[in-house]
PABAKE-611126 format. One record per residue (C-alpha): x negated, y, z. Coordinates in pm, whole numbers, plus 50000, padded with zeros to 5 digits. Layout:
<atoms>
XYZ ...
</atoms>
This chain:
<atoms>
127607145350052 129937153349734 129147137149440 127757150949134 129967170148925 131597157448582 129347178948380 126017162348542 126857131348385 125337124848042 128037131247757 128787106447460 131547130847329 131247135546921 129657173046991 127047158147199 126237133146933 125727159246670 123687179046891 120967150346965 120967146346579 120047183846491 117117179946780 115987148546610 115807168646277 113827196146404 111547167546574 111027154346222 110877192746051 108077194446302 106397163946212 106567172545832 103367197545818 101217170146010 101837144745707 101657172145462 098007179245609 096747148645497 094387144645229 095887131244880 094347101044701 092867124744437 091577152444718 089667124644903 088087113344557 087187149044513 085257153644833 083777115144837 080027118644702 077887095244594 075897076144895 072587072444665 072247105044622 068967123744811 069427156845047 068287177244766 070657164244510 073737162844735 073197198944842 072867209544477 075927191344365 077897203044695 076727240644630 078217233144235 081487213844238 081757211144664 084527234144834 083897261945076 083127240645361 081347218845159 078627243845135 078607263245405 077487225945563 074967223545299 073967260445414 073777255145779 071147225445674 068987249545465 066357247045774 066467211045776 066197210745386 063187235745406 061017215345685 061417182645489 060907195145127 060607227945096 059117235544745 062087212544570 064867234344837 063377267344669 063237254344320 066757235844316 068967245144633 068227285744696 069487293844337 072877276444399 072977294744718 072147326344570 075297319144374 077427308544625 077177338344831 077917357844546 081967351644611 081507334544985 083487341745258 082817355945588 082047319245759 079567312445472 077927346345439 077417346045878 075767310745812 073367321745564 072887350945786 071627325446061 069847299145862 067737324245673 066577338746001 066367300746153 063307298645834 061697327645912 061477320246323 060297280146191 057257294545974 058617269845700 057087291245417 054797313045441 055637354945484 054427359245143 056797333644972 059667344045192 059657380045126 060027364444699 062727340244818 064747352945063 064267393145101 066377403144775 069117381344901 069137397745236 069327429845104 071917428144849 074487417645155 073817443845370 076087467545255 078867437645303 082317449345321 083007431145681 081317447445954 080747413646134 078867405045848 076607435245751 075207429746096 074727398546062 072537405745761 070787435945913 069277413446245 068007393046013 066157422045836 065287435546160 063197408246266 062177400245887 060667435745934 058467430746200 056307401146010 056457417145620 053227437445522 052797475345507 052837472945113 056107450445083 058297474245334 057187503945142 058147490544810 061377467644874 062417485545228 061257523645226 061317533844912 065197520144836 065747536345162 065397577345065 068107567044840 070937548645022 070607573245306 071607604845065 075237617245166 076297603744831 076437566045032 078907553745230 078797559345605 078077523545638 075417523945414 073727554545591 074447535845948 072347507245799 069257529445699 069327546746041 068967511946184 066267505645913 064367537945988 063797531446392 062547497146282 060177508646055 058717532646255 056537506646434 054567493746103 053767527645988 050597550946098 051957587446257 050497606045938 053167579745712 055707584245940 055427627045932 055267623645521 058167597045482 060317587745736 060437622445947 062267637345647 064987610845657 065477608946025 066287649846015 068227644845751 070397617545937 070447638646253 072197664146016 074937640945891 078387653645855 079497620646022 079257621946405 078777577646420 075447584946185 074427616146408 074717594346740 073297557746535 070047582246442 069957595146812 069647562646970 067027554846736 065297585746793 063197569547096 061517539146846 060377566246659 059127591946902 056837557547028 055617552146688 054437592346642 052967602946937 053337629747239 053047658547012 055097651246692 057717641146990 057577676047116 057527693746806 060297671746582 062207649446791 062587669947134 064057700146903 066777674546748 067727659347099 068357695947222 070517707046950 072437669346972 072947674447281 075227701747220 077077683446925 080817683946912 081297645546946 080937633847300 079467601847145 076107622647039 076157640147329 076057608447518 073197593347288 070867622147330 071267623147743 070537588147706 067467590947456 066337622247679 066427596948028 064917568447835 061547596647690 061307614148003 057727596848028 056567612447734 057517645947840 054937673648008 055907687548374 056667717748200 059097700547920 060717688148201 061557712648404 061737739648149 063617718847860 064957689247965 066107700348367 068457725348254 069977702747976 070967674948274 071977700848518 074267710848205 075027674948177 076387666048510 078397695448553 080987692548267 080847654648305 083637655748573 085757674648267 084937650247956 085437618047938 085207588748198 082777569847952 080217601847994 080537595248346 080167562748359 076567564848164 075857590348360 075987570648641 074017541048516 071027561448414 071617588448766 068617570648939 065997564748654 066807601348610 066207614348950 062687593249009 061287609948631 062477645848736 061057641649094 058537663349200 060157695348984 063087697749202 063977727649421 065227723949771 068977737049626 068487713149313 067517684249542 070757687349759 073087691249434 071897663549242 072327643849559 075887658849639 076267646549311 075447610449376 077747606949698 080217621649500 080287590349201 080097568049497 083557576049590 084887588449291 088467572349259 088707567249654 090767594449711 092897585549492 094157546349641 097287542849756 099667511349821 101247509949523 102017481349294 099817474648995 103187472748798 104387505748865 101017525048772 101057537248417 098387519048192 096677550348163 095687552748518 094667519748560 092627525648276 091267557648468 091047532148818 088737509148602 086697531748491 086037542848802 085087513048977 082357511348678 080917543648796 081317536349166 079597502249104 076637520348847 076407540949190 075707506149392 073167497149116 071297528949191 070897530549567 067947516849620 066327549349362 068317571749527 066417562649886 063167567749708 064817601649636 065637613149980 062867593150115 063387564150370 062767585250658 065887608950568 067997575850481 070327582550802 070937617250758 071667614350367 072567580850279 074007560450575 077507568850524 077157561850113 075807529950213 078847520250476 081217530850203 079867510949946 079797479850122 083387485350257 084567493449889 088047474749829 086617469249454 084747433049466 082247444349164 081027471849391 080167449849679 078827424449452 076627449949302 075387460549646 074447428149806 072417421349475 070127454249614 070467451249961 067047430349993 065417462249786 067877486049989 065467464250331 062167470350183 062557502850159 063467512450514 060637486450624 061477500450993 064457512850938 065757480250839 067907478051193 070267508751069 071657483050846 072837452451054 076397456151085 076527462650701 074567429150656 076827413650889 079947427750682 078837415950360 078037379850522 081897381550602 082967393350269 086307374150230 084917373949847 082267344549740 080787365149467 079937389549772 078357364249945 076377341649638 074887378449561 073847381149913 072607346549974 069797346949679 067387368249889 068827361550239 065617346450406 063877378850261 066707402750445 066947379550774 062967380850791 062917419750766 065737423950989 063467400851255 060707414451217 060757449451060 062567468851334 061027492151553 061737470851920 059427440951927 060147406451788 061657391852078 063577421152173 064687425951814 066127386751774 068257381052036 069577419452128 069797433151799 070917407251587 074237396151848 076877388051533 074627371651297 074837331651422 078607337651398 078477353351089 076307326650890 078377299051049 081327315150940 080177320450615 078987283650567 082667271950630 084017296350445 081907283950132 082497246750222 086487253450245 086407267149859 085807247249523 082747266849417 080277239249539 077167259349385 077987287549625 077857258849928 074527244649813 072587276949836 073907288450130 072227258050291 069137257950084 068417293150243 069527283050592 066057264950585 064517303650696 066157299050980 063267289251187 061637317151133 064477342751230 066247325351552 065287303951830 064937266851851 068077263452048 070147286551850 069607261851563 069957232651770 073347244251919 074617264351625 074057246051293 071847217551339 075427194951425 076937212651090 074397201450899 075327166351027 078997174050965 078377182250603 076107151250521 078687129150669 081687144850564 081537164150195 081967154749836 079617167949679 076097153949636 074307181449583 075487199949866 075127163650126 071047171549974 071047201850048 072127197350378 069707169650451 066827185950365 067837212950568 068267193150882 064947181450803 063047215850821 065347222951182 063967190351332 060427202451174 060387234151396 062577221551663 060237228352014 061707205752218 061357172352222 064007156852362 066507174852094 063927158051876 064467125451959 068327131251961 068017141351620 066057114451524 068127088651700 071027101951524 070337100851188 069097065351215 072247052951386 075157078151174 073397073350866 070787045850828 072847024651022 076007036250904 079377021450797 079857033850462 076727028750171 076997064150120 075887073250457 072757050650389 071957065250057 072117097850257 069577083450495 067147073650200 067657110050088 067037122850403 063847098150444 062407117250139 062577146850241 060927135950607 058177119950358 057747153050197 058107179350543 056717154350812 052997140850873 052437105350746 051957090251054 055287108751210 057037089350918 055617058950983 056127059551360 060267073051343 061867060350993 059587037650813 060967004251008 064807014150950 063927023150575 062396991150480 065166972950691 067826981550407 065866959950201 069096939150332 071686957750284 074636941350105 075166968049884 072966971149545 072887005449491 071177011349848 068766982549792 068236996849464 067797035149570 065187020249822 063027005149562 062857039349381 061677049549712 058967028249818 056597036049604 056297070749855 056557048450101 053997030750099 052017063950036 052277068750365 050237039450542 046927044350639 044867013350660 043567000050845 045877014551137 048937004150985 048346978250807 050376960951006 053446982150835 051856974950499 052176932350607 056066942350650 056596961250341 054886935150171 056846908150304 060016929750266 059226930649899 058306895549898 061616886850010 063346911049756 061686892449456 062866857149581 066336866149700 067856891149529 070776882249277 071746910849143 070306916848801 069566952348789 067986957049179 065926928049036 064526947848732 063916977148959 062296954349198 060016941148921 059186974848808 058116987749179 056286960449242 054006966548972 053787007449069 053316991849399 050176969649278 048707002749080 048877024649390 045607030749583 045927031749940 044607060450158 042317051250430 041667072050808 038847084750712 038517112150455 038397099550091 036827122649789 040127114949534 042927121149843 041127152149997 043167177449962 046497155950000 044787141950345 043767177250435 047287190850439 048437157650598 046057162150862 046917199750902 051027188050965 049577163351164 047477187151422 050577211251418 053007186051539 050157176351790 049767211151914 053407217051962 053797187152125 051087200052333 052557233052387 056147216652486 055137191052762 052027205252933 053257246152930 056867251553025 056377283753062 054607286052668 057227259452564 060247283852707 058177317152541 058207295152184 061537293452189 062257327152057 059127330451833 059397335151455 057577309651270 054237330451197 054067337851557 054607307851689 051687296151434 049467319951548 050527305651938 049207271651788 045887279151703 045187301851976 045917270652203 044037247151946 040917271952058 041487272952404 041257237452383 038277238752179 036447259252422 036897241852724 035747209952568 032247230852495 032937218852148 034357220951804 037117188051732 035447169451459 037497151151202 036527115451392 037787131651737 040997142551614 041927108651417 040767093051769 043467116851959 046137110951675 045757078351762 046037079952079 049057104452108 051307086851854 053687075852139 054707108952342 053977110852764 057367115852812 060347103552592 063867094452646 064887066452789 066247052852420 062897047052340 061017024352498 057077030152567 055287002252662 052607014752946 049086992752961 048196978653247 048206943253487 051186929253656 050456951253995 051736983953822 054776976053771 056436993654048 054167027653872 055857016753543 059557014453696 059197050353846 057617063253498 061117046253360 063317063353631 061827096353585 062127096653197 066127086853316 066217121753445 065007144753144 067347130952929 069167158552731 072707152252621 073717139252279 075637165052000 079017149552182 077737157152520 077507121152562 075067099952662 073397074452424 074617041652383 071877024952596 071057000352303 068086989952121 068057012851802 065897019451524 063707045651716 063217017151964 061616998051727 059807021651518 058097038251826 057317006051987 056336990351650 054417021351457 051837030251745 048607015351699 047747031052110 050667007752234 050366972152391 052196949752637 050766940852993 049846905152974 051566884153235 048926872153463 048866832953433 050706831253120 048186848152861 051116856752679 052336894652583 056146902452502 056706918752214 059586936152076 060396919851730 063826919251505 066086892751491 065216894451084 062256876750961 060966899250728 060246919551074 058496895051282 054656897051309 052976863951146 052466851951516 056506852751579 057096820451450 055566801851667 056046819851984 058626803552224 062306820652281 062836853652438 062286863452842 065246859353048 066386890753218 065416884753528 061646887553419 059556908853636 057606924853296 057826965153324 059136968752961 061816937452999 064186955953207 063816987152966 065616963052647 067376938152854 069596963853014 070206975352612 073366957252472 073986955852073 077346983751986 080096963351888 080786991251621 077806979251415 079406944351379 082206927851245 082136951750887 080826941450562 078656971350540 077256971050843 074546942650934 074456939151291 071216948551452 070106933951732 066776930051899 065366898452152 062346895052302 059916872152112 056966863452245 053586855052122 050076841752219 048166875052344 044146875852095 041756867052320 
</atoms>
């Protein structure tokens, strides 16, 4: 390596010196304006004011001897001032403000503007004593020098207007009016009264409006100015409301005809506009004999003016098409929609690769223009199908459609996933011409593309599933062959960018999956994402979105050993998992189960593992939890789980005498009190939880039914699989009947809480969780071959791995939660094993007095089910984690 040359080297040479000193003098010229900004000893006694003074007194003395911004403070309070005292703010504090604005600048004189309409919107005074107050004051700044301002001033009147009586607008409004809008005035003046004029036409009868107004508005339609011709234009529409059909077609359509031809392609542009916005009003015969020949007109020197008449053109194209429908001929039909396709590529031809920086401003001034007409185009497809009717869509419209969503403008593309849902509707069963565009916009490499795509995407994905003209099984899996990849792909493609929002939504509306694809296809394609993104991402909202996601695939998931994998997993990744934020996820996730699931499906999979972070050495879990249990504890039923209620309740217990942190204390306090309030909900039907037990009971028969549906019919359970939701309800009760027919008998409400009961541990489960089968000592060897077979139908994990063959939290919930389970007793002993924790605050009041746990060896059918379990070694050995483990307690069996 050489060494840095001489010059690298900092230089104390004499130059040098005098150079640091002239940068240290412009540091301090620099500085010099910063301590010459500081207020002097006599400017800071000018602004102090005295402390004892009231609001009405400081404002008047502020307003007096105050600066500027002095009282434009005291002016932005005026509403305060006015709600607090308002016949001392009118007597003492509107004069001074009268005077202030007299010589106020623009920041004052936009205040007023804003507080004076703030006390009209308040009701402070009442219409009477505002129009004295505050009226004259309004008017004498509307003529304001600063454009900014004079409109500031004329909202104000505007909406002062609509509340004023007849008699006060004629004599402070309409009368002053016929002056200021003489040709004498200024053109700003005469702007204002055109304004004034389309206002006032809404207080006025039709005869007042002929005798007074009608006079004024030709006259203004006259002016030599063309911004007054084409400010009365656009107000021309207020006023043909306020007088009727035929004054419209005898005053105002005449005016609009003769603007129309006007020099200035600014009032030719208002009176198209006005003339789209009346059509309504108009007869068949104004239409087709006036107004069709004016638009024809219209669209055919638009290509030769200017881009802005195109670009309104454009915007208003559809709303014009659907009023002039029906008057059409066959060779006007096909122009206007030559027309059309024509905006939509308007500019196209045009692209080529060159760089932005070597186009002349002009043309890219041209390009942008352009893209607004192309994307007014996109705003107006879903009229122009109604135009060509649905049944012509791929003859006329397909290849618009293709075009716009392949524009290389992202506005246009944006604009057209906002209307593709509408764009759906419309071809009802037509929908399947447009897959591969909805599979195009899905892969937009833009996010706008896809946010504006997303909002109504359970709406699309339905219509695409169900609207085409194959059936619905057909139509999801051969029709629809690139859309799993495509929402994947546009999932990661969201999570990979910083626009978190975006991310959220997309997930929220992956909960319509159910209803579009099969059971597996979630299972396989997204249910492990979902996972991925709760364990994995930032952001909160998204890890909640996620969640509750998961939640509604495991709701409709029709299998039940992916079930149980699901289940088994987010006990062990999250509520048993390393990191505190994992286990605030599972509390998340729990209340969302709480809110999707039955009651007694809570109760039976997640209540256990919930209530066992009632330990967990982090605070903010323990603390989250005690928000939670409030719900759960709304989901016990006594008295078949009142057992669960004796463990929350001890859980609780234990909270109140143990815990040392301070604030999970105060929380703990508080719940226990909500806890005391609550009232619990019984099995049988209760008048005050009706409805809530009705649509518990209703989520309760479904899951029962589909578990139904999945074990006893393979060939229904295979057939489910690629059912939309509605279907596959419709599959439910149709069995529900079947079943109610061959039992010669309606279920009751008794009979169904006697089968729940009965069926809350599943016929066939995994081997991870144990099922404890009733019977004496001599059916054992039964029992061992139930346990082998279950070995056999065990699907694989997400990791195609097995299990760890441990005791986990689904063990103990599904062994725990079921009221229809119990342990052989062991003949001679009169003693039952039970399953219990290690913890106390999850042993059963008999625990502590039963002897220690079975050896191994023991010849009881459910011993060699837990024994062969071993605790992971990954849930030890970290602060974070408590190690779970589970023995074999036993206790004296109730005679």
């Amino acid at each position: 390596m050489h060494p840095p040359p001489p010059v690298a080297a900092m230089d104390f040479s004499q130059n040098s010196l005098f150079g640091y000193m002239e940068d240290l003098q412009e540091l301090t010229i620099i500085e010099r304006p910063v301590r010459r900004s500081l207020k002097t000893p006599e400017e800071i006694e000018r602004l102090t004011v005295d402390e004892d003074l009231s609001d009405i007194e400081r404002a008047v003395y502020l307003l007096s001897a105050g600066q500027d911004i002095q009282g434009t403070s005291v002016i932005a309070n005026l509403p305060f001032l006015m709600r607090q005292n308002p016949a001392e703010t009118l007597r003492r504090v509107l004069p001074k403000v009268r005077e202030a604005l007299l010589v106020a600048g623009v920041e004052m004189q936009l205040t007023a503007a804003v507080s004076f309409l703030t006390i009209l919107q308040e009701e402070s005074v009442s219409v009477h004593t505002y129009a004295h107050s505050f009226l004259q004051v309004i008017l004498l700044h509307l003529e304001h020098r600063d454009a900014g301002v004079s409109n500031a001033w004329l909202e104000t009147l505007l909406s002062v207007i609509e509340v004023l009586p007849k008699e006060t607008l004629r004599h402070e409004i309409l009368n002053p009016l016929v002056s200021k809008a003489q040709l004498s005035q200024t053109v700003q003046s005469r702007l204002v009264s055109c304004k004034i004029l389309g206002k006032l036409t809404n207080k006025f009868d039709a005869h007042a409006i002929k005798r007074e107004i009608l006079p004024l508005v030709k006259s203004l339609c006259q002016d030599v100015e063309y911004e007054v011709r084409s400010c009365m234009c656009r107000q021309l529409e207020n006023i043909a409301q306020g007088i009727g059909t035929e004054l419209t077609k005898s005053v105002v359509l005449p005016e609009l005809i003769e603007l129309s031809r006007d020099e200035g392609s600014s009032v030719r542009l208002a009176a198209f506009e006005t003339l789209v916005n009346l059509l309504d009003i108009f007869d068949t015969d104004d239409r087709s004999q006036t107004i069709l020949p004016l638009v024809k007109s219209f669209c055919e020197k638009s290509f030769k003016a200017d881009e802005s008449i195109l670009i309104s053109l454009s915007f208003h194209l559809g709303k014009l098409c659907h009023g002039l429908y029906g008057i059409f001929t066959p060779d006007q039909h096909l122009r206007f929609l030559e027309f059309y396709k024509k905006l939509c590529t308007l500019g196209l031809q045009q692209e080529n690769g060159h760089n932005e920086n070597q186009i002349p401003p002009q043309i890219l001034e041209q390009e942008k223009k352009y893209i607004s007409v192309r994307k007014n185009c996109a705003y107006n497809f879903p009229a122009m199908i109604v135009f060509v009717d649905p049944k012509n869509f791929h003859m006329e419209l397909y290849s618009t459609f293709f075009c716009l969503c392949h524009d290389p403008e992202v506005p246009v593309r944006y604009t057209i996933a906002i209307c593709f849902h509408e764009v759906s509707k419309l071809l009802n069963s037509g929908v399947y011409l447009i897959h591969k565009e909805l599979i195009t916009l899905l892969q937009d490499e833009s996010l706008e593309v896809l946010d504006a795509l997303i909002d109504h995407l359970p709406e699309i994905l339905e219509l695409m599933s169900t609207g085409g003209e194959s059936s619905v099984q057909e139509n999801k899996l051969s029709s629809l062959p690139d859309l799993i990849p495509a929402l994947t792909a546009a999932e990661q493609r969201a999570a990979a960018s910083l626009k978190w929002r975006t991310h959220e939504k997309l997930l929220q509306k992956y909960a319509c999956l159910p209803h579009v694809i099969s059971s597996d296809q979630i299972y396989y394609r997204f249910l492990q994402r979902m996972f991925t993104v709760m364990m994995t991402n930032n952001v909160l909202p998204v890890q909640k979105a996620a969640s509750r996601t998961l939640c509604i695939f495991l709701r409709y998931n029709r299998k039940q050993e992916q079930r149980h994998e699901v289940i088994q997993k987010l006990i062990e990744q999250l509520g048993q998992g390393k990191s505190y934020w994992n286990r605030l996820r599972f509390l998340d996730t729990c209340e969302f189960i709480i809110e999707i699931f039955s009651k007694s499906f809570f109760c039976k999979y997640f209540f256990l593992p919930a209530i066992e972070l009632t330990h967990d050495p982090v605070a903010n879990v323990r603390m989250k939890l005690c928000y939670l249990l409030p719900k759960v504890k709304s989901t016990l039923k006594i008295p078949a789980d009142k057992h669960l209620l004796q463990q929350l309740e001890m859980c609780v217990r234990k909270l109140l005498c143990q815990e040392k942190d301070k604030d999970v204390l105060a929380i703990v306090k508080r719940t226990v009190l909500e806890l005391d309030r609550m009232e619990m909900s019984m099995d049988a039907f209760q008048k005050k939880f009706y409805e809530k037990d009705l649509l518990d009971q209703e989520k309760e028969r479904e899951e029962l039914l589909l578990l139904e549906m999945t074990v006893c019919s393979p060939v229904v359970e295979h057939s489910a699989l690629y059912m939309s939701d509605a279907t596959f309800a419709q599959s439910l009760e149709q069995l529900e009947k079947e079943k109610q027919q061959s039992d010669g008998r309606p279920m009751s409400d008794k009979a169904f809480e006697k089968k729940r009961r009965d069926t809350k541990t599943p016929t066939t489960l995994p081997k991870s969780i144990p099922v404890a089968v009733p019977g004496p000592s001599s059916a054992t060897s039964s029992t061992s071959k139930e346990i082998k077979k279950s070995k056999l139908i065990r699907s694989q994990s997400f990791n195609n791995q097995a299990f760890h063959a441990k005791y986990g939290n689904l063990d103990k919930c599904a062994s725990k939660s079921s009221t229809a389970t119990y342990t052989p007793s062991v003949s001679g002993l009169g003693k039952t094993s039970v399953i219990s924790l290690t913890d106390d605050s999850f042993r059963t009041r008999n625990a502590s007095s039963a002897p220690s746990s079975f050896s191994a060896n023991s010849s009881l059918p459910s011993t060699s089910r837990v024994t062969g379990n071993s605790v992971d070694p990954k849930s030890s050995g970290s602060k974070d984690t408590q190690p779970r483990k589970a023995t074999l307690k036993s206790r004296k069996s109730n005679p």
